[in-house]
C-alpha positions in Angstrom: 121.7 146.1 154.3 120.1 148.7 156.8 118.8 151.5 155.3 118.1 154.7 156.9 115.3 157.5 155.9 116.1 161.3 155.5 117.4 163.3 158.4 117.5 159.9 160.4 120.6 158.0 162.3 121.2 155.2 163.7 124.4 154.0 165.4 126.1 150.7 164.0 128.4 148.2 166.0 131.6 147.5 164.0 134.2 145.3 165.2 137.9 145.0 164.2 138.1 144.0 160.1 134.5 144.8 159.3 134.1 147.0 156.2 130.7 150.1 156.1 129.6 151.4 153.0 127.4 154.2 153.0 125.9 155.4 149.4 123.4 157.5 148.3 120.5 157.1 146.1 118.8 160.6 146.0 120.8 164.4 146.4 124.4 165.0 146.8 125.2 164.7 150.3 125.7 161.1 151.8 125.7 162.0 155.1 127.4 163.0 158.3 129.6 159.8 159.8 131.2 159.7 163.0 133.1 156.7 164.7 133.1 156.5 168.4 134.9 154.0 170.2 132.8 151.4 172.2 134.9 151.6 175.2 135.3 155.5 175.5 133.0 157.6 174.0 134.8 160.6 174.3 137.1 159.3 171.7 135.6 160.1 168.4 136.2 160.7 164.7 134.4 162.1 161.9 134.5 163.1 158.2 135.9 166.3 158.9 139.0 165.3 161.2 141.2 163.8 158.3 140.1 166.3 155.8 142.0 168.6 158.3 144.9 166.5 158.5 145.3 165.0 155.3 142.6 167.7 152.9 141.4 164.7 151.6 137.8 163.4 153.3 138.1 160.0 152.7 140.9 157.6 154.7 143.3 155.4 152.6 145.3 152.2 153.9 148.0 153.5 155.2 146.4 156.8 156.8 147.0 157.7 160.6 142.9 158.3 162.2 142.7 161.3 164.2 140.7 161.3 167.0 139.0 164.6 168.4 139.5 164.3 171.6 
């Protein structure tokens, strides 16, 4: 399991069927998750995209992924 320090990042490779879990140990906020696609960056999501189109900020089987481009 990676784990990352305070105000840090680090950029993940996942391919199709692989699950991410991101938790928390200290604070409230988790952090601030975006998904790029490996073949065209300029195709992007983040936490705040389906929270917009569905008001809920996590996605459920099911659940259409907006992109923001």
């Amino acid at each position: 399991m990676a784990e990352l320090a305070a105000r840090g990042g680090a950029a993940i490779r996942l391919t199709a069927g692989d699950d991410l879990l991101v938790t928390t140990t200290h604070g409230q906020q988790v952090v601030d998750t975006w998904a790029l696609s490996a073949t065209d960056v300029a195709r992007f999501v983040s936490a705040p995209h389906p929270w917009r189109h569905t008001g809920r900020l996590t996605v459920r089987a099911g659940d259409d992924v907006v992109s923001g481009s």
